[in-house]
C-alpha positions as CSV (number, residue, x, y, z in Angstrom):
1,X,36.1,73.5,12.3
2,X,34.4,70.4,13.9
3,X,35.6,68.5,17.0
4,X,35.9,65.4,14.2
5,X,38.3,67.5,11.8
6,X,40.2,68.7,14.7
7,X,41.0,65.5,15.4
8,X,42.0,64.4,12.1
9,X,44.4,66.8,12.1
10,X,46.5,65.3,15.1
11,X,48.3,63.5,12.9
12,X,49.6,65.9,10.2
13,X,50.7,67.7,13.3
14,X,52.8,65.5,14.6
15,X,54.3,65.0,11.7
16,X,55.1,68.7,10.8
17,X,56.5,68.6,13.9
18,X,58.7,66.3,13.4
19,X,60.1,67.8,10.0
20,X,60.0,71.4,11.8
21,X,62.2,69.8,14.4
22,X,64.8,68.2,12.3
23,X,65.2,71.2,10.3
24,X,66.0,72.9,13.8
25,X,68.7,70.8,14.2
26,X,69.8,71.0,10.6
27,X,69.5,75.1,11.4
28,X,71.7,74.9,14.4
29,X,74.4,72.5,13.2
30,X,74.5,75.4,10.4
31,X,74.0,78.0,12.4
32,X,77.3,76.9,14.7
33,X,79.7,76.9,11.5
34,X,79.0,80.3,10.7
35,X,79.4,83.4,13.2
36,X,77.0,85.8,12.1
37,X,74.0,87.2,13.8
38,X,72.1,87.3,10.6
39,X,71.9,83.7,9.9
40,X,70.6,83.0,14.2
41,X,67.1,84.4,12.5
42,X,66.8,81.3,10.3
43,X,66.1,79.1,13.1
44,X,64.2,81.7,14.9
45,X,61.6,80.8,12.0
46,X,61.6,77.3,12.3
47,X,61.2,77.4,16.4
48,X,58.2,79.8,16.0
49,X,56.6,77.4,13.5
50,X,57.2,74.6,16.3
51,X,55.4,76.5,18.9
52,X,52.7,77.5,16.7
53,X,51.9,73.5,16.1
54,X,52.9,72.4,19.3
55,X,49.7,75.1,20.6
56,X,47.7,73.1,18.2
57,X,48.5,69.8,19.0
58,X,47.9,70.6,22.9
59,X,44.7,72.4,22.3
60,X,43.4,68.7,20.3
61,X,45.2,66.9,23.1
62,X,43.3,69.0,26.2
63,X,40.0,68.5,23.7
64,X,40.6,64.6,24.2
65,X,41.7,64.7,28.2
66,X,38.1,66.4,28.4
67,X,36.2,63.1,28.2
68,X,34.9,61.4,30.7
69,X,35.8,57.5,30.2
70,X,39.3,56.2,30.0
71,X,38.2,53.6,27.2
72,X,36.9,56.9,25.5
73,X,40.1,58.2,25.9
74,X,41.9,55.0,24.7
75,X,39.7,54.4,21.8
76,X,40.1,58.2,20.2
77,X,44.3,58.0,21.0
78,X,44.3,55.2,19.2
79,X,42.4,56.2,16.7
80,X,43.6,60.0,15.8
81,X,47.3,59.8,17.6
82,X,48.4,56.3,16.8
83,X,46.5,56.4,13.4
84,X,45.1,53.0,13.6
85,X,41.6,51.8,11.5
86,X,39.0,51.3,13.5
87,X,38.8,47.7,13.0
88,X,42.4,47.4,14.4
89,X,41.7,49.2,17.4
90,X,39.7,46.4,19.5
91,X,42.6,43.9,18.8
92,X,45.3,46.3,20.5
93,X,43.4,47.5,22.7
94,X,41.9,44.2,23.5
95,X,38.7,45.7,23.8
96,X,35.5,44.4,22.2
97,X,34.3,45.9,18.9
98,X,30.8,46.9,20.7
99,X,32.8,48.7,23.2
100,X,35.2,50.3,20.9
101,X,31.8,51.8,18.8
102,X,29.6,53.1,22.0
């Protein structure tokens, strides 16, 4: 998979993550009302799935902490974490549309 569809995918990760971890806290509040052992390996699932994309998200995370210039840095953040169009990203990060497409 390319560097570009790697980073595309930051998003959908952050959002499984999200769902993954609000089903953990569904899980335990469940989990509490009953006392057996059987049911503990319900959220065992659901915090192995966590891990799993949490790995992921780092590894795209490290990929961007790699470059070299902070406005680099800024620019693909914006663009892959914060989801925002390229032509919104010179207006919040008040940079200039030449610099946000070096």
């Amino acid at each position: 998979m390319g560097t570009k569809e790697q980073l595309k995918e930051l998003k959908p990760l952050f959002a499984l993550m999200t769902l993954f971890e609000e089903q953990r806290d569904k899980d335990i509040k469940l989990i509490n009302t009953f006392h057996n052992p059987e049911v503990k390996d319900i959220e065992k699932g659901t915090a192995k799935q966590l891990l799993y994309l949490g790995k992921e998200r780092d590894k795209r995370l490290a990929m961007i902490a790699t470059l070299q210039n902070e406005k680099q840095i800024a620019v693909i953040k914006a663009r892959y974490v914060d989801d925002l169009s390229w032509d919104e990203i010179p207006d919040k990060l008040g940079y200039s549309r030449n610099t946000v497409f070096k």
